[in-house]
N, C-alpha and C positions, 0 to 999 in steps of 0.2 A: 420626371423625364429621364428614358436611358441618354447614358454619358455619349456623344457624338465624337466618337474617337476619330474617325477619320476628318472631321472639319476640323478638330482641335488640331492633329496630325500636320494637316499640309498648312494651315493657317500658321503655326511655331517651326517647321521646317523653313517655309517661306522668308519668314520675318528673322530668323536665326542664319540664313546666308545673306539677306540682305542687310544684317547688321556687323555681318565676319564675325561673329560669336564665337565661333572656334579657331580664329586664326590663331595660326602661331609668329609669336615675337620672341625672334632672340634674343632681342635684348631688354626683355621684360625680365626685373630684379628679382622673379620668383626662383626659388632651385628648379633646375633642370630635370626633365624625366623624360625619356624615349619609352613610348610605348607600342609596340609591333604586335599583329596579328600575322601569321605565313598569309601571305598572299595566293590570292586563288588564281587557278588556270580557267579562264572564259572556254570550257569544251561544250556544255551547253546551253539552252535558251536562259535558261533563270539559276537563280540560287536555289539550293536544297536546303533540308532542314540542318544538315549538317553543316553548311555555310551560316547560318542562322545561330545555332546552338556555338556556333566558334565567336563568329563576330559579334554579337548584342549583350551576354554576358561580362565578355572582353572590355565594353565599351564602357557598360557598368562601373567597372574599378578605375577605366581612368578618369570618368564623371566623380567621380568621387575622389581621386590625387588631385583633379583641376579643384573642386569646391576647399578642399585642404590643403591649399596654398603654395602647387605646381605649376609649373611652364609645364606644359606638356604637352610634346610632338610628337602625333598620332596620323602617321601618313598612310597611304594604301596605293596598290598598284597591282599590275598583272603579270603573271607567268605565262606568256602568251605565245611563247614557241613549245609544240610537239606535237605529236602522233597524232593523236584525235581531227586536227584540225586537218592535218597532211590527209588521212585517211577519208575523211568528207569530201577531199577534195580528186582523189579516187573515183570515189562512189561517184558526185553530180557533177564533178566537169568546177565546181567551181573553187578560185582561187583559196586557198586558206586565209589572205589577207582578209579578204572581203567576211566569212566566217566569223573569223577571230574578231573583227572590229565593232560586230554587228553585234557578237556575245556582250562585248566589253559593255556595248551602250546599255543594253540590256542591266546588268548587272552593278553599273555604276548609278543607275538611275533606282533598283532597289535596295543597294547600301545605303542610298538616301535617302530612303524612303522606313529602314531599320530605326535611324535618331539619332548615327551617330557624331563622334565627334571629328570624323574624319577632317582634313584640312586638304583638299581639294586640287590646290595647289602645289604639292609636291608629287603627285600622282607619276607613276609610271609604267612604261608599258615595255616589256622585255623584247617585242620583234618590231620597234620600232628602233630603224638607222641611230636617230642620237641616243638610242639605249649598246644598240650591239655592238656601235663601233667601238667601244669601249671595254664590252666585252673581250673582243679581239683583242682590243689593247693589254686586258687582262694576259691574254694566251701568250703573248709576245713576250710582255715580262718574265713571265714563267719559264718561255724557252731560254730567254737567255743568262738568265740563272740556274738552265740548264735544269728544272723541276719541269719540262715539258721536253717529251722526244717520243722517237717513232721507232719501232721493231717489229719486227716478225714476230706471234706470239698467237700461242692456241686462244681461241676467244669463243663466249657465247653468242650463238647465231640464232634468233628466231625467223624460222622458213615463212611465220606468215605475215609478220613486219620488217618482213624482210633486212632485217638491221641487227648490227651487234648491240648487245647489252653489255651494260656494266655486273659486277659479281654481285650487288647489292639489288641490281633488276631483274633476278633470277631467285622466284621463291619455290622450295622443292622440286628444282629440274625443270621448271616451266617459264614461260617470260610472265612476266608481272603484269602487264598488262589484256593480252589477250591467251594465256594461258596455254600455248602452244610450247610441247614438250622443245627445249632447248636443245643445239647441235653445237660441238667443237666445230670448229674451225683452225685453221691458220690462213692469218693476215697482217698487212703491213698496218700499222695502228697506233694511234699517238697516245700516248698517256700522260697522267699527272702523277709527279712522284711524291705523295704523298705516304710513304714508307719513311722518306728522312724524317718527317716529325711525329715518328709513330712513339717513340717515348713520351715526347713532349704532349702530344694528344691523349695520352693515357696517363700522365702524370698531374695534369693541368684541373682533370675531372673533378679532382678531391678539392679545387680552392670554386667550384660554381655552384652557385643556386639550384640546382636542377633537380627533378625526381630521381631519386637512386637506383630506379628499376630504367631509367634511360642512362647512365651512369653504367648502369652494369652491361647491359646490351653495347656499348661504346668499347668497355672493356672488355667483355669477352670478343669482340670484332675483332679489333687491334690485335688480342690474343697472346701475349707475351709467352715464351716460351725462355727457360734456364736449361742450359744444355750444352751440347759438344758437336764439333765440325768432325766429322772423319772421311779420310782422305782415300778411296781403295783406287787400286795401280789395276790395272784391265792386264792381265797374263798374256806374255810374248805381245806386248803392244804399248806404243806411246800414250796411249790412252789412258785417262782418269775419270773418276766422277767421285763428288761429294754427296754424303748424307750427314741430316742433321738427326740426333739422339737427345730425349732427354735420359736416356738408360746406359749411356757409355760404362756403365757398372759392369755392362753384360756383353760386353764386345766379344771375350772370350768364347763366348756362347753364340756368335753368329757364322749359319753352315749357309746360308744363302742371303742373294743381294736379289732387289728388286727394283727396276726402271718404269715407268711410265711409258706404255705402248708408244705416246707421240714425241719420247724423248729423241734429242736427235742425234744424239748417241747409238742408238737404236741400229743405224745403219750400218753403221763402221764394225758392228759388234755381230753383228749375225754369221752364222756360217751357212755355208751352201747346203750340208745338210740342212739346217733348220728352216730357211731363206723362205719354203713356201708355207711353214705353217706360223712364222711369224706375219708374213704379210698377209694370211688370212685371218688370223689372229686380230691383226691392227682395223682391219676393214672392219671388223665385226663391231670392235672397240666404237668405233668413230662414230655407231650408232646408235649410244647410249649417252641417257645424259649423265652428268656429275652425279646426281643425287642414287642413279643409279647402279652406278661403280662404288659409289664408298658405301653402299647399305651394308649394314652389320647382318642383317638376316640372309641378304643373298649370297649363293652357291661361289666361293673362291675357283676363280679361272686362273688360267694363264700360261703360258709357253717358254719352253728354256730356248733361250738366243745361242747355244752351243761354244758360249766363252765363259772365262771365268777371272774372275778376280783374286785380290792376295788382300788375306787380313792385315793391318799391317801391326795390330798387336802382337799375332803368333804368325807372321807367314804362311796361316792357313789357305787353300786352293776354295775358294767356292763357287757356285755355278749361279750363273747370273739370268736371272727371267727376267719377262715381262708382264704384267699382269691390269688389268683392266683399276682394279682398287687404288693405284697409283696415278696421281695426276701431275702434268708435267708442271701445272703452275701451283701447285703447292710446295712450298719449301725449295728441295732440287731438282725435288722428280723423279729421286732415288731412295729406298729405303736399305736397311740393313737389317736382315730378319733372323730374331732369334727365337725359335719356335719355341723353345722349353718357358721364354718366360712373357710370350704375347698370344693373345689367346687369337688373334686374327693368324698369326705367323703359324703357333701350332697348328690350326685347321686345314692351312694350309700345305706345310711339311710332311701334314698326315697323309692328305687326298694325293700328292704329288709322290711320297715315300722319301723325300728327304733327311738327313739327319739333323736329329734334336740331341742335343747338349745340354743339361742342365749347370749352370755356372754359381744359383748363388740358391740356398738354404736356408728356409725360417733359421730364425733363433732359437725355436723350441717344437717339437713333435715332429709330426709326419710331414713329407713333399707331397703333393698329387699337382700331377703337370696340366696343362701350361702352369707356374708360379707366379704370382706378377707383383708380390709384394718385394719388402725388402727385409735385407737377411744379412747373411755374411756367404761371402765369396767362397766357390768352391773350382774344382777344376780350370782355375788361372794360373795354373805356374807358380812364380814365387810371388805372387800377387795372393794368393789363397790364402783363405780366413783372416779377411779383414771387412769390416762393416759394410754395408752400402755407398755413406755418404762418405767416407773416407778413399771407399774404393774408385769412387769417381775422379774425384781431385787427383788420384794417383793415374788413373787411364789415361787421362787427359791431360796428367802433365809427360807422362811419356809419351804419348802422341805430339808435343809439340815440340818436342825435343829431338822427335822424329823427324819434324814440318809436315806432319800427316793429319793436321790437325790441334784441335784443342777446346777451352772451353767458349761459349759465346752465346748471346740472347737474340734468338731471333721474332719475328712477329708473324700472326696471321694474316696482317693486313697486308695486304697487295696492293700493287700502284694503282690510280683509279683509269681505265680506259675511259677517252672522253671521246671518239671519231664515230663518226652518224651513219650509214649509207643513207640520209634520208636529205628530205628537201626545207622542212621547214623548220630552221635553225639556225643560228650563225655559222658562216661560212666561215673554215679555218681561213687565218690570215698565212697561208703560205704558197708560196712559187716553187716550181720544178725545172731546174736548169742545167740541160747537157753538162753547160762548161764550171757552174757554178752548186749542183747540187740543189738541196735546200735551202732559200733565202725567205729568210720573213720579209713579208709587206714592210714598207716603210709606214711609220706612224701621218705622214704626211697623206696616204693613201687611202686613209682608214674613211669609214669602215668600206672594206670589202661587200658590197651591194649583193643582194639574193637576185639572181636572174628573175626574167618572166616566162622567158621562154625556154618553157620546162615539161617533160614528159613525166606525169607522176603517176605512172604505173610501174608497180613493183618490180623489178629484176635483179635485184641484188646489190644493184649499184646504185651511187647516188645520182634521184637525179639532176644532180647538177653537173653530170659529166654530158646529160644531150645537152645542155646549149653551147654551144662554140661560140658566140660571143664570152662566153663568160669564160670558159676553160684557157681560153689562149689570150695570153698576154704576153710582155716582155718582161725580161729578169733587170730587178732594180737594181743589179751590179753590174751586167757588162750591157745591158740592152738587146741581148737575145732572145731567140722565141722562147718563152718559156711557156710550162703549164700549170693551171690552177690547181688544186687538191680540192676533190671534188666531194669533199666531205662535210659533215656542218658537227660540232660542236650538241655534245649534250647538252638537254635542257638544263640541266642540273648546274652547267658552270652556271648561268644566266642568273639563277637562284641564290648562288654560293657568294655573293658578293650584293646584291640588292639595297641590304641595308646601310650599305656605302655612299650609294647615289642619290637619296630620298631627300637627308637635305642638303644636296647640293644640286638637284636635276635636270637645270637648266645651264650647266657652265658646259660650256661649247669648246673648251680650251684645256680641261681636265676632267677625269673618272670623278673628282670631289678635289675639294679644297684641302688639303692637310691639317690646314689649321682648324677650318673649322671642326670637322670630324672627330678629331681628337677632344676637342672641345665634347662634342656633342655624344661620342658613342663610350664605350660597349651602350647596344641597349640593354634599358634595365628592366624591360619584363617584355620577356618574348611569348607568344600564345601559339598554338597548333596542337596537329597529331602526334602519336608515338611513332605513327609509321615512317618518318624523318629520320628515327633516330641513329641508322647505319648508314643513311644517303646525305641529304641537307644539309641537317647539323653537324655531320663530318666531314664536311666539303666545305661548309663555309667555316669551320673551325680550322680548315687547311689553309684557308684563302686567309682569313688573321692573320696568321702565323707567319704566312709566308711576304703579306704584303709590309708587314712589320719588320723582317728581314731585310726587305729592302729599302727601308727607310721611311716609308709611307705612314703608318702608324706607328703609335707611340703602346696601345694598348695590347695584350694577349688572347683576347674572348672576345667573338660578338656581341655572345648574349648574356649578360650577368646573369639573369633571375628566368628558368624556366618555368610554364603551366601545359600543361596537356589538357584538353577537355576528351570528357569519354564519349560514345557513340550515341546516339538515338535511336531506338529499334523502331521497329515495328510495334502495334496492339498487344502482336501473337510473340513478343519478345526475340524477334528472329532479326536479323542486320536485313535491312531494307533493300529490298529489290523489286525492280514492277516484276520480275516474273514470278517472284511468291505473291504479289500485288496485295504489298503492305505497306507501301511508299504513304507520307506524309508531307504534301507540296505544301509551302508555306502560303502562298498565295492566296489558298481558298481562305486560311484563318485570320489571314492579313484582313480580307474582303468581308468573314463576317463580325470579328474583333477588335481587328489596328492593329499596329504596332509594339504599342504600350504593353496588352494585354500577353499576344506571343511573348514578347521577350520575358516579360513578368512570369510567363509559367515558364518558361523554359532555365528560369535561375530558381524556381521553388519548387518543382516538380521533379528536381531530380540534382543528385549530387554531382558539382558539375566536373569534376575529374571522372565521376562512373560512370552518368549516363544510366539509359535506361529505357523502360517500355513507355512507349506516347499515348496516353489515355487523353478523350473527349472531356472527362468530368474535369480533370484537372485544370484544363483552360477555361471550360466553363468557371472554374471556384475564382481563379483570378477576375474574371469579369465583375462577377455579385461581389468581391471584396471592391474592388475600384467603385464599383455603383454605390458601395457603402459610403467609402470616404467621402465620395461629390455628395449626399444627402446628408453629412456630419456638417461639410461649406457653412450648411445651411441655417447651422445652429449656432453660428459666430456669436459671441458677447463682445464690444469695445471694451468693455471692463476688463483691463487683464491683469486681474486678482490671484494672485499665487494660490495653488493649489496642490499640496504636499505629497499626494498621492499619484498626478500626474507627473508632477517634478522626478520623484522616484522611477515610473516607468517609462520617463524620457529619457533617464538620463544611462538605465539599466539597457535601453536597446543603443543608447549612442556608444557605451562602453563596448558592447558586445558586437556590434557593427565594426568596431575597429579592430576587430581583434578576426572577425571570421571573412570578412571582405580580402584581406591579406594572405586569406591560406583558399580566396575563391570557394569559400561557402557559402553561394550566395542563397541558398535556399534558409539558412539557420538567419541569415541577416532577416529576410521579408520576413522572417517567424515572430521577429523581433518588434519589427513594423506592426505587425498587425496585433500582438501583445498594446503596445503602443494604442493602436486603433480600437481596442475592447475597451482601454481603460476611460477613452474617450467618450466613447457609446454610453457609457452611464451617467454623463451631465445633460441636460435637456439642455441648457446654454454652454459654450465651450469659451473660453476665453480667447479673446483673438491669437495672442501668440502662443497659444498651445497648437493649432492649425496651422500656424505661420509652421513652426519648428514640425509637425507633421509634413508638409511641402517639402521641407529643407530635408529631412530625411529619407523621403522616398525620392526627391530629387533624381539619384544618379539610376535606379530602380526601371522608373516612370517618368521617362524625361519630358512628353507631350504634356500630360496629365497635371503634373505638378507645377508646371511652366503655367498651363493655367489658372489651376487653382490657386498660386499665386499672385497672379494678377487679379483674381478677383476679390481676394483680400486686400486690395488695395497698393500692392507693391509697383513701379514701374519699373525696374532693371528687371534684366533676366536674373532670374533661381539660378543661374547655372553660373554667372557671374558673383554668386554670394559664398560668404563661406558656409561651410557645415557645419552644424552646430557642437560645441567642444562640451566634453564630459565633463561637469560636475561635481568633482569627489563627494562634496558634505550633504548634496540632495539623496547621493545611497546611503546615508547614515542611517541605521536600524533603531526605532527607537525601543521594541523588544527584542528578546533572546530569549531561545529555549533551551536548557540547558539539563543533561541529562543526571539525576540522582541514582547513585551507586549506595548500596548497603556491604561491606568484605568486598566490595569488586562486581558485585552483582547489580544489574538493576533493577530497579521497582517503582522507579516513576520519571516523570516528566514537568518540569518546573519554568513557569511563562516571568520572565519578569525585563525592568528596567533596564535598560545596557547600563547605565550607571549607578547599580545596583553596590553600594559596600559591601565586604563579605560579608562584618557581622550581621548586616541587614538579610544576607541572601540566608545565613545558618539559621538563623530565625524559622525565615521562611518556611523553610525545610521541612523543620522541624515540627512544623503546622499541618503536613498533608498526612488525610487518614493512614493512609500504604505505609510510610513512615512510621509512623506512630505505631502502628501495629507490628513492624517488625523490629524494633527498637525497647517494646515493653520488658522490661524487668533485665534491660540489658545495660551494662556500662560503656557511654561514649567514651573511647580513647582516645580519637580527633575525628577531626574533621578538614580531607585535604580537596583544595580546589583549584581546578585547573579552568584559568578566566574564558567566561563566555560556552565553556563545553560542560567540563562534569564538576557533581561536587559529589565526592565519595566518603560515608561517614563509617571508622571502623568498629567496629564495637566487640565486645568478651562476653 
């Protein structure tokens, strides 16, 4: 009979909540483990395969820390504020609450239906009140530590979600989401200053667990830069503006300076001549996106503002543009352009006709300009002919000797914008007061509630500005009208902190326990995408950092030990999309497989950091293997008479299980199993506990399956409560070796023997095989050296 995987399925799901099989106790004497999967966002009806391929692998390895003798806290919860849900709610008129709650049920009823070890109980949902008022709580802290504040500042605008993006929700000029080309703006807008732990976040990388290729995407983000401030005076005027250089080598060599059309210097700097084709100039600008302006292949713009600046190395005059390639939120906004030795600057110099200076000189042969190496210094004054790296140190120390400047590190990373114009999201905790300004919510007030009555068609603003109930309150300091900020809050804070509250989720009086948490975190094996790796994981690596500061944690890192799992394609090896309509819903293989069997192919069908194309055969293979095992049951012996040969390839996949489970090979593990499972196939009777320890090993694998196949060996406790069975050493004892014969270095044969073979016994040997004999006749042995268990090399004259 085929295996009834779906009776088996609900019947051990069933009996495994009803016995809290996987609850967690803290104060169970096991060692500690947190084990986190990213939490999914309920946007639609069901899980996808990629939900699947995340969670049932995942669940594997902690099925397997619990069987080897872990506490292990494996919570789950929702991402349940953003766009998708907002945007449904657009389209039908209906609430996102109602959406988002419907998804969840959905989705928490096939997490359980996966096998895993979820604990049910710590469960959380991000747009739920006791989740966001704490959120807030989060904002508040931040403001007044002064890592939370609000400015004027050009921002990413998508025209058809109508909302600012953050710089990490903006992929090649487009919003990340629905792919509509990105606009500047300027607006009033709260950020996180996650620029103060830009060292500390790039320095921190080198002591975690993590893949090096997220490692490095972290650091190239943060972007460290070694280099020099300089300071240019704006000509006949109080005015100044800074650029940063990593080439202060070449100061001497700069005939022109460049601003960022939206810099707001921009104004004070224009002359009446220039005045109309600078402000056409900017118009033009404002309709391009970033990825637009900085292209290396596109055609250098841009317009002289009719002022000029003073170098303040040579009190040279240069004349000051504007130019689209400059952006005002990178670095100052201002460059310093030396065309002789930047190859953007000379392109530039060229099409304009400004002058090019060359200042610094290979060490050997010809110049051909732009130069962009380094050399030694030429036309500097008395600065001329001295190295590059010398030359620096000397620019920049007379620059600062100047106060014009000097040396300094500055970073790519930017502060994170966190303000919404949208509706479904925490509402920032702050008040607008005539007399009082800015005041945060008091904590007593929290959480700040999402209206109902709300117009959620798009206009640019949030809307949480049409309800008037919500907008007008009073100011918690003097009790005047004030107004709400009708903004909400990135999904992203909501994420950045999660694994704070998971076990503590029900305290009504704190974000989490201090005590406990410290106890309980960093987690120590986090699972997700790579796509995290400039948003999430840098967010909530800020949120550590900063909540640590203020005394809350004791630790530095969320997450000790990263995994990324890779994609699932399509058949036609394409990323899945209904409109290539190569989607693979789990549902249907759930309906004609189970559980057991998906999960099974989806840790042996494909390496699980690569991913890979979704083949039918290969699910089918998993099936006829299981069908295999349930018809092995059958061959049970009570006689459980050692058998040396099984011993060996029990104990060769228990070794090799421990070692490839840990780097998430789960495919080399099942390879192991079913090694394991051939060796089996050759006894017409099997001896009980060779089956027993077959159970115990596919255990974390096959968690329905092996639940019952050990019960029908007679066990009563659940598999999952047992331990795993421990390797062995002297059952991989060999008891031959083959060992390779050298003649001068050469080989010539192949020799089977004893592992405890003496040498003089093995020279004998040897010295018995025709090949030997034959290349040995009429020769004189000079020795014979042996190197144990590999060669034995005999020399001869």
């Amino acid at each position: 009979m085929k295996v009834d995987y779906h009776k088996i399925e609900n019947k051990w799901q069933k009996k495994w909540e009803e016995e809290g099989t996987y609850k967690f106790d803290l104060n169970n004497s096991k060692p500690l483990l947190y084990a986190l999967e990213m939490f999914s966002y309920p946007s639609g009806a069901a899980l996808h395969m990629g939900h699947w391929y995340n969670f049932a692998p995942a669940d594997t390895w902690v099925r397997y820390k619990r069987m080897n003798g872990y506490n292990v806290f494996h919570p789950m919860g929702f991402d349940a504020f953003g766009l998708p849900a907002e945007n449904y709610a657009i389209k039908t008129g209906i609430h996102p609450q109602i959406k988002t709650y419907e998804s969840i049920q959905v989705m928490e009823r096939q997490l359980k239906a996966i096998g895993t070890t979820i604990d049910w109980d710590y469960e959380l949902i991000t747009s739920d009140p006791s989740y966001y008022k704490w959120t807030q709580w989060m904002f508040l802290e931040l403001y007044k530590k002064g890592l939370a504040y609000k400015k004027a500042a050009p921002v990413n605008y998508c025209s058809s979600c109508n909302t600012v993006l953050a710089n990490e929700q903006v992929i090649n000029g487009a919003c990340e989401r629905c792919g509509t080309i990105v606009e500047r703006k300027k607006l009033n807008q709260w950020f996180f200053k996650i620029t103060d732990y830009a060292e500390e976040l790039l320095n921190d990388l080198d002591k975690l667990d993590w893949p090096e290729r997220t490692k490095n995407l972290q650091r190239n983000w943060i972007g460290k830069s070694e280099g020099a401030n300089v300071t240019f005076k704006v000509k006949d005027s109080n005015h100044s503006f800074e650029v940063f250089t990593t080439r202060v080598d070449t100061l001497y060599g700069c005939t022109y300076c460049v601003l960022a059309p939206e810099n707001d210097l921009v104004a004070s700097l224009v002359t009446e001549e220039q005045k109309a084709a600078v402000n056409e100039y900017i118009a033009l600008t404002s309709q391009l996106s970033e990825i637009d302006r900085t292209s290396t292949v596109k055609e250098k713009t841009g317009v002289f503002t009719g002022s000029y600046a003073v170098n303040p190395i040579n009190g040279r005059e240069v004349p000051i543009w504007i130019a689209d390639y400059v952006i005002a939120s990178y670095g100052t906004g201002a460059v310093m352009a030396v065309p002789a030795h930047d190859e953007r600057d000379f392109a530039f110099a060229t099409k304009f006709n400004l002058d090019i200076v060359p200042v610094v000189k290979p060490l050997k042969g010809e110049m051909n300009l732009p130069y962009v190496e380094y050399g030694v210094s030429i036309n500097s004054d008395d600065l001329s002919d001295i190295n590059t790296e010398e030359m620096k140190l000397k620019v920049a120390d007379r620059l600062q000797k100047l106060g014009m400047g000097g040396l300094v590190t500055t970073y790519k990373l930017r502060d994170w914008l966190v303000s919404r114009q949208r509706y479904w999201g925490a509402p920032i905790p702050i008040v607008y007061c005539d007399e009082c300004g800015p005041v945060a919510v008091p904590e007593t007030d929290l959480p700040v509630l999402l209206p109902t009555d709300v117009e959620f068609k798009p206009t640019g603003k949030s809307p949480l500005a049409t309800s008037e109930s919500f907008m007008h309150t009073t100011c918690p300091k003097c009790g005047k009208p004030a107004i709400r900020d009708a903004d909400t809050l990135d999904t992203f804070v909501c994420s950045s902190w999660y694994y704070l509250r998971y076990p503590d989720n029900k305290n009504n009086n704190l974000p989490f326990n201090s005590d406990l948490i410290n106890k309980m975190l960093p987690v120590d094996k986090y699972v997700g995408g790579i796509e995290h790796a400039c948003m999430h994981l840098l967010y909530a690596r800020f949120f550590t950092k900063a909540l640590r500061d203020m005394g809350y944690l004791s630790f530095d890192e969320p997450f000790s030990s990263l995994v990324h799992q890779g994609i699932i394609l399509g058949s036609d090896g394409e990323k899945m999309s209904k409109s290539k309509g190569n989607t693979v819903a789990p549902d249907e293989y759930i309906e004609k497989y189970g559980s057991d069997v998906l999960r099974g192919y989806l840790m042996f069908g494909f390496n699980y950091i690569d991913g890979g194309p979704w083949t039918d055969d290969g699910i089918k293979a998993i099936d006829k293997f299981y069908q295999r095992i349930d018809r092995l049951m059958e061959r049970v012996d009570d006689n459980n008479e050692d058998i040396l040969e099984l011993d060996k390839v029990l104990n060769l996949a228990i070794k090799h299980i421990a070692i490839d489970i840990e780097k998430f090979q789960f495919n080399t593990c099942i390879s192991r199993i079913m090694e394991y499972v051939n060796g089996l196939s050759k006894y017409d009777l099997i001896p009980k506990k060779y089956l027993e320890d077959l159970c115990l090993i596919l255990a974390p694998f096959a968690p329905h399956v092996s639940e019952e196949w050990w019960h029908q060996l007679g066990n009563k406790e659940s598999i999952h409560l047992a331990d795993y069975p421990v390797l062995d050493p002297l059952k991989l004892k060999e008891d031959k070796i083959t060992m390779v014969v050298q003649i001068n270095g050469k080989v010539r044969a192949n020799i089977t023997v004893n592992v405890d073979i003496t040498d003089e016994d093995l020279k004998q040997a040897v010295l018995l095989i025709d090949n030997i004999k034959n290349h040995i006749q009429d020769k004189t042995i000079i020795k014979m050296i042996i190197v144990p268990k590999k060669i034995i090399n005999i020399v001869v004259k």
